[in-house]
KEKOLBA-122769 format. One record per residue (C-alpha): residue in three letters; z, y, x. Coordinates in steps of 0.1 Angstrom, whole numbers, plus 5000, padded with zeros to 4 digits. Layout:
BEGIN
AlaZYX ...
***
This chain:
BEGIN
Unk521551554990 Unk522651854974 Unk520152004949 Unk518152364962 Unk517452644942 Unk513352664937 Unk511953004930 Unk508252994924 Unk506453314939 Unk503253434934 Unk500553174949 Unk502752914945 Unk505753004968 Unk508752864970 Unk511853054981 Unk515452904985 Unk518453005002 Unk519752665017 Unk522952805036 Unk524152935006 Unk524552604985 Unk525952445011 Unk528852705017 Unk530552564985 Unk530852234999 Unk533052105027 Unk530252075051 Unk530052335079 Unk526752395094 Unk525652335132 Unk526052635145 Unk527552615186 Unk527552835212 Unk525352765249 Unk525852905278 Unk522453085294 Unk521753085332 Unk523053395334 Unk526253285322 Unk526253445289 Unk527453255261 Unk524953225232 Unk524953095194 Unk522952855188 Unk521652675153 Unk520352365149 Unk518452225119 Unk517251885116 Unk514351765093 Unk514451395080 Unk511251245073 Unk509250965059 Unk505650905051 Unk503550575033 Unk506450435016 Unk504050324994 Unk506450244967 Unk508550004986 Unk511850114973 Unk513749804979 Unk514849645016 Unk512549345023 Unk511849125048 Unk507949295053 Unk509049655041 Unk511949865053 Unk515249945052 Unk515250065010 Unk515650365001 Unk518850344994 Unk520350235029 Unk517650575037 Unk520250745012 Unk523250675030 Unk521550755066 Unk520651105049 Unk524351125038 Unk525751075071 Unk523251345089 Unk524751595060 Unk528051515069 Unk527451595108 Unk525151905098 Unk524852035065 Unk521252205076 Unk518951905065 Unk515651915051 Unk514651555040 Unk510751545036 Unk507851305032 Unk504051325042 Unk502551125012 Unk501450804996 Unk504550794975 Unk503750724937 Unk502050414941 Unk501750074957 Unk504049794938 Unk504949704904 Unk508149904904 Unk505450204905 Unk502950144889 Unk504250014856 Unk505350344848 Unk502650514867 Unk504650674892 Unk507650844870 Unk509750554884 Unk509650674916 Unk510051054911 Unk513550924898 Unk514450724929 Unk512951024948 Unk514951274929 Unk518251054933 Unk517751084974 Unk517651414972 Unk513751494989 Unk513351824995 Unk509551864998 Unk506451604999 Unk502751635005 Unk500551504986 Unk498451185003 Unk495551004987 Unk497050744969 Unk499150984947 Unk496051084931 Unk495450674924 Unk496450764888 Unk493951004883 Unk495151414895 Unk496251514857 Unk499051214860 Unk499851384894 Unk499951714882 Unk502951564854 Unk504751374880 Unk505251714899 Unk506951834870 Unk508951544869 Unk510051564909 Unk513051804917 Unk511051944944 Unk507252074957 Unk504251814962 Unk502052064977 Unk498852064996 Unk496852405007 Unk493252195008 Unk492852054971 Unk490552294950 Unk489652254914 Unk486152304912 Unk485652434876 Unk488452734886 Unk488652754922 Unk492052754922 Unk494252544942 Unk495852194925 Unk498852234940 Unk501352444954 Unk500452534987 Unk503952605008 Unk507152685002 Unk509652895021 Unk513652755028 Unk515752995042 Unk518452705060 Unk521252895073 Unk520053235080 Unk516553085097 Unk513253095075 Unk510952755075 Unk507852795066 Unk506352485050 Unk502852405039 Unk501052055026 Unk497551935034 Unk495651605018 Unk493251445038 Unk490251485024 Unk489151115027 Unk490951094993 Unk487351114981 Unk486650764995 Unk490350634992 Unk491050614956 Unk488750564932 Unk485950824926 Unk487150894893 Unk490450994900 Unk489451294920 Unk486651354903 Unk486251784903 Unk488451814931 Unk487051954961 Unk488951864993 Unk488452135020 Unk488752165056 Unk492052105067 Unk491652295103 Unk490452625078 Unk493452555053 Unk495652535080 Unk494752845099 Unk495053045067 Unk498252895059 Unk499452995095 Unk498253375090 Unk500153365053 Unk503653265064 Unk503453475098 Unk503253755072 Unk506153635052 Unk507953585084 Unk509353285086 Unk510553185120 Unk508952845124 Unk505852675108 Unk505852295097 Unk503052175081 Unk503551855059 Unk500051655066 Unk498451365051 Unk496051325075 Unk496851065104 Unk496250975143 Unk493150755139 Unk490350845161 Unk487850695135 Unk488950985109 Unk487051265108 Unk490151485096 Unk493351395111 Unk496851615125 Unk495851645159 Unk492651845150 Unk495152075127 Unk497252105157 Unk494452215181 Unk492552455154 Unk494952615138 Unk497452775170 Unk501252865156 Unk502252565139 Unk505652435155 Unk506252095132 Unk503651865121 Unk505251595095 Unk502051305092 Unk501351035074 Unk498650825065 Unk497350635097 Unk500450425091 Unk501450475126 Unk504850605146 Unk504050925162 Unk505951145186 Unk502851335203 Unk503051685220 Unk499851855211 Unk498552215219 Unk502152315216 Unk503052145181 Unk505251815179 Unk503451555157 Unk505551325141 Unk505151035120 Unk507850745110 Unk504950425105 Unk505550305068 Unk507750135038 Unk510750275051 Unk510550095086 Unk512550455100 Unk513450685089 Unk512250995108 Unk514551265127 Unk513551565147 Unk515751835159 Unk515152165157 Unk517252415178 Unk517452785176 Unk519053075194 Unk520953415180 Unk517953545166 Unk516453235152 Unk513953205182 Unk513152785182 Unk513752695215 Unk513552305218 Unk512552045192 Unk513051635196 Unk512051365175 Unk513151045175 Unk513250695150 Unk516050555133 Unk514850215124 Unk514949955096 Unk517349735126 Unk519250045134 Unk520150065098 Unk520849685096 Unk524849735090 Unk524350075065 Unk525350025033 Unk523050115008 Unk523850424985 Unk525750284951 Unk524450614933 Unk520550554940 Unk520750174937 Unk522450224906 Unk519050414896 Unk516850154914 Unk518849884892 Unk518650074856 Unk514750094863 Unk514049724871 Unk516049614842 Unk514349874815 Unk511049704833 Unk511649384821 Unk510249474784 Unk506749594801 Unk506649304818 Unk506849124788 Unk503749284778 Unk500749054768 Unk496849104782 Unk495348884768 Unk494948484769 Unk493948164788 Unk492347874772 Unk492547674805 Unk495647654833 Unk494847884856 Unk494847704891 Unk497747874913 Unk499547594932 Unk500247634968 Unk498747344980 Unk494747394963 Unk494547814965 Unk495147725006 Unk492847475006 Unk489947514980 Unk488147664953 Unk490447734925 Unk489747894891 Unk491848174892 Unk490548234924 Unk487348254912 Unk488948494884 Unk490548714908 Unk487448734928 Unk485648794894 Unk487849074889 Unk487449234925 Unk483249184924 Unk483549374886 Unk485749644896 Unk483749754932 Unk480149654922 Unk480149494959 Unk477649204971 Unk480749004979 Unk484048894970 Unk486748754996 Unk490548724990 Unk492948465007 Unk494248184993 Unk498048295008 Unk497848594985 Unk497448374955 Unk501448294945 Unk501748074912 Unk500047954884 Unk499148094846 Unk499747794820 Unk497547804791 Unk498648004763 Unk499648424765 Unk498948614798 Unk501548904805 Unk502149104829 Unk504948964848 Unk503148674853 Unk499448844864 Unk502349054887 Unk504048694896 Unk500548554909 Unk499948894930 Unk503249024939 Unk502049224970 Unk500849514959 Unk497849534979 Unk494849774973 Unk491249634970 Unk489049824997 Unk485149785000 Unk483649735034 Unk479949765047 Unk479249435066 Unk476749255084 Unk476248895076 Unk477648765107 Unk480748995098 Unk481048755069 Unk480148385084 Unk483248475110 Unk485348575085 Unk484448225065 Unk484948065098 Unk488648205102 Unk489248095068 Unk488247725067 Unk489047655107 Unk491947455095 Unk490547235070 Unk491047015051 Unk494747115060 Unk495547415043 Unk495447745055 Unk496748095038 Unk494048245050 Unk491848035028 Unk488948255013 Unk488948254976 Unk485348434972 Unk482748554943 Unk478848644946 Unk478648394972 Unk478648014979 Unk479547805015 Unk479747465023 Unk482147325050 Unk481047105070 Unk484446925085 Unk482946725111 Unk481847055128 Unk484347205155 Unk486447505142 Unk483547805142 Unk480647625134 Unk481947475099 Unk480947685073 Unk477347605063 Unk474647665032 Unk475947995029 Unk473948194999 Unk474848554985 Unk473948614952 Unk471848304951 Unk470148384990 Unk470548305019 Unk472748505039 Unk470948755065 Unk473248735095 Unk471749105103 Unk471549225069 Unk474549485060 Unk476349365027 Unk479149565007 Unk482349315010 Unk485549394986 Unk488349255004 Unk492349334999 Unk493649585023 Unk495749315043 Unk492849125054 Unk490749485058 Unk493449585083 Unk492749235101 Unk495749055087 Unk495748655079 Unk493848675118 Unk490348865096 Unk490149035131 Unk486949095126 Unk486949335098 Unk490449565116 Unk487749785131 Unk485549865101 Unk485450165084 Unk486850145050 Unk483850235022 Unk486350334995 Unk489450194976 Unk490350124947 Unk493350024927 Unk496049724936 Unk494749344928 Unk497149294901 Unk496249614875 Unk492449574885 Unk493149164873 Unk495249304850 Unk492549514835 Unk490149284838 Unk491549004813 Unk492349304790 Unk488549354788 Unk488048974782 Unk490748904755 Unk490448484767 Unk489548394796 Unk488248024807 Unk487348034845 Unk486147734856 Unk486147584893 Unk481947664903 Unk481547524935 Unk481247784952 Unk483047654975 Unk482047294983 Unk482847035015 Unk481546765029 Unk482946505056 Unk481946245076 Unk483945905069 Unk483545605081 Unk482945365052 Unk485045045054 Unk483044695050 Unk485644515029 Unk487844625003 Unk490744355003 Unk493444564977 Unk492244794945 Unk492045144956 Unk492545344924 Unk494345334888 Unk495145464860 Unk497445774854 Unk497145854814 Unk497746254812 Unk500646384787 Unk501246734772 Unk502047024801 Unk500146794827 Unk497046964848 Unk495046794872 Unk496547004906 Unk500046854891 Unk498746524890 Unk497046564926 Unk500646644939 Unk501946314925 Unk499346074942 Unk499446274972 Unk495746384970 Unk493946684957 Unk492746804925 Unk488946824941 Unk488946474952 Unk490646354910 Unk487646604896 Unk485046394924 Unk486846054914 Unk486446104876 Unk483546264874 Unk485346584856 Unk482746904848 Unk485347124838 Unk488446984862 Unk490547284839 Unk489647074809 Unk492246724802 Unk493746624772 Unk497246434762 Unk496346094763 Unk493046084786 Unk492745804814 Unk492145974852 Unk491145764879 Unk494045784910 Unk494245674940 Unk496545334941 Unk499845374951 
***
């Protein structure tokens, strides 16, 4: 997209003349002639605004995520081509959410961003998840306005952030203003926002409604962060019914696709990771009167024959490969193998569960620990930890959340875990600051037994504070039972809060506690008539999950069978007892 002109005004406005850059290319802009009822012809001009919202750092196409920003690229290309008077925005959540982000704290993606050519953002909680100063730089480095009209620095009482900005596109003024939801408080760590003061969005937007009405501009749109979810106290539907005269409402945040006609004002949103890209039409008569607006989706499927932009993957490739020397980057060290393989995280107590967990219970100070097993994607060998392979075992990005729970939240969520067992499950729950035993011969439901928190009993009425990952928070992995509860707070992605969390250690030598044990009943047999077991003698590189895998058994059964204290503990050269082949 070709570059506007951005004035700053006093109180933060911006003021640029979008007509005008456009006349020097070979674009013409959309401007047609209707006929009225009575027959008289009239000129019409028509601007559309692109939109996305929650991309949440998913720059590349992928099977979970969405088309890529660079098919998004070409799909903004071909709109330009059919109408020159684009505005290509998005409603937050933007700096943060995978590696590609946060390695360089967000700079990464004001390049990509910058190479699509956005023309304004708001600001949504997670861009604060760097703390507000490293915000505050990364609008410099952005070619356009992050702005919210509700963020207040305590100490001055002066807005964070640039409020609107004004875009004259082809002779007709839009008025554009930003608001952060002020749940921001709760949904990124405390510290990031800390002497911010997140005010009323309905007041901020009524304000900002009486400012551009005296600059007058002939249509409002306010860029929200605030969402459709009934169980937030903020969201865009209160904006639209408190604050009369807003045409547009760009959302984000609830994650959701909107097209909702409320109190006058079209609420859009376009869902997340680049799953569509968003398109609403704006139409206006001869004296820049809007007369009809449409939105519509145009989805990652849609976009399945689009070829991606060779300009902004070109700047999506230069970035991953200058990447590879900070992934190179050592944390720290493990004295033991750290217990990754597919086949124990989905079925057992691991140590690097345990670490992970570990790392979640230290990060949220919660009462409880869970993470699943399907989350858990390779193992550390012994040696030098870096970050590629911290980023290797948890390559999804997701945030830890904290949720307040009752025990019998907790048993059902242990339940949906283990239901499979002793087959394995993804859903497997990797846990800390709490022990279970399951019980096998049980029915599915009934199986996980002896559970203690933090050495007691668990209170099935008692309300605990449970740090989970935002997959199974949301109900993912078929943790229904948590989908309805109200997220506590959040707090940075799995992998930098494991990440940080060896960099405190230096070495870390997590060992498998039991605190997750199982018991079966068998049917003993009477008579032995062949030997059962031999005698496997370990060599250099071998760990006892590897061995497992080659006597088709598990590495909890070989620690059981020998007796092992530390099963993360074998030397070259030491007998294990196996099962016979």
């Amino acid at each position: 997209m070709k570059r506007l002109f951005i004035i700053a005004l006093s109180c933060f406005l911006v003021f640029t003349s979008f007509s005008s850059v456009f006349a020097e290319g070979d674009n013409s802009t959309d401007t047609g002639v209707e006929v009225n009822q009575g027959g008289e012809e009239q000129a019409v001009k028509k601007i559309t605004i692109l939109h996305t919202n929650d991309t949440h750092a998913r720059i590349n196409e992928g099977k979970y995520d969405g088309m890529g920003l660079a098919k998004l690229s070409t799909l903004v290309k071909q709109h330009e081509a059919d109408n020159a008077n684009v505005l290509l925005l998005d409603a937050g959540d933007t700096f943060h959410g995978t590696t590609f982000a946060t390695l360089e704290q967000g700079k990464s993606i004001a390049e990509v961003f910058n190479a699509v050519g956005y023309d304004g953002m708001a600001a949504g909680n997670h861009d604060f998840n760097y703390g507000y100063e490293r915000l505050l730089e990364l609008k410099e480095m952005v070619t356009f306005p992050v702005l919210s009209a509700n963020v207040i620095v305590e100490e001055t009482g002066e807005l964070l952030l640039p409020p609107y900005m004004i875009q004259e596109v082809d002779g007709v003024k839009l008025g554009i203003f930003g608001l952060s939801t002020p749940e921001t408080h709760f949904k990124t760590h405390p510290k990031n926002v800390e002497g911010l003061e997140f005010t009323d969005p309905v007041q901020a937007a009524q304000e900002m409604v009486a400012e551009l009405q005296s600059q007058e501009v002939d249509v409002i749109i306010a860029l929200t962060h605030l969402g459709t979810d009934a169980s937030s106290t903020d969201t865009s539907i209160k904006v639209a019914e408190g604050a009369p005269g807003i045409d547009l409402i760009v959302d984000g945040h609830s994650h959701t696709e909107d097209n909702i006609g409320e109190s006058g004002t079209l609420i859009v949103s376009s869902g997340e990771y680049t799953k569509n890209l968003g398109v609403v039409e704006l139409t206006f008569d001869e004296n820049n009167e809007l007369v009809s607006k449409e939105g519509s989706l145009i989805t990652k499927e849609d976009a399945t024959e689009v070829e991606p932009d060779a300009e902004v993957q070109a700047v999506i490739d230069v970035i991953t490969a200058s990447q590879e020397t900070i992934l190179a980057e050592v944390v720290g060290s493990t004295s033991v193998v750290l217990d990754g393989e597919r086949e124990q995280v989905r079925a057992g107590e691991t140590n690097l569960g345990n670490l992970i967990t570990d790392a979640m219970l230290n990060e949220t100070g919660a009462d409880v620990a869970l993470t699943n097993g399907g989350g858990i994607r390779a193992s550390i060998d012994v040696g030098e930890i870096t970050k590629g392979e911290v980023i290797t075992v948890l390559p999804f990005g997701n945030y830890i959340v904290t949720k307040e729970v009752s025990g019998a939240v907790i048993k059902a969520a242990l339940e949906n875990g283990i239901d499979s067992y002793p087959d394995a499950k993804g859903a497997f729950p990797h846990v800390a600051g709490i022990d279970y035993t399951i019980d096998a011969s049980k029915p599915a439901g009934e199986r996980a037994v002896s559970i203690q928190i933090n050495g007691e009993p668990i209170d099935l009425e008692k309300t605990y504070v449970l740090a989970t990952n935002d997959f199974l928070a949301a109900g993912g992995d078929e943790y229904t039972m948590f989908a309805d509860i109200a997220i506590k707070n959040e707090y940075p992605a799995l992998d930098e809060v494991l990440i940080q969390y060896i960099q405190e250690k230096g070495t870390v030598s997590p060992v498998v506690e039991n605190r997750i044990t199982a018991i079966n009943e068998e049917t003993e047999t009477e008579e032995v008539t062949e030997p059962t077991t031999g005698i496997y003698i370990v060599v250099p590189g071998d760990y006892l999950s590897k061995i497992a895998v080659k006597y088709n058994t598990t590495w909890q059964e070989l620690q059981k069978l020998n007796q092992l204290d530390n099963p993360n503990l074998i030397f070259p050269d030491q007998e294990i007892i196996v099962p016979a082949e």
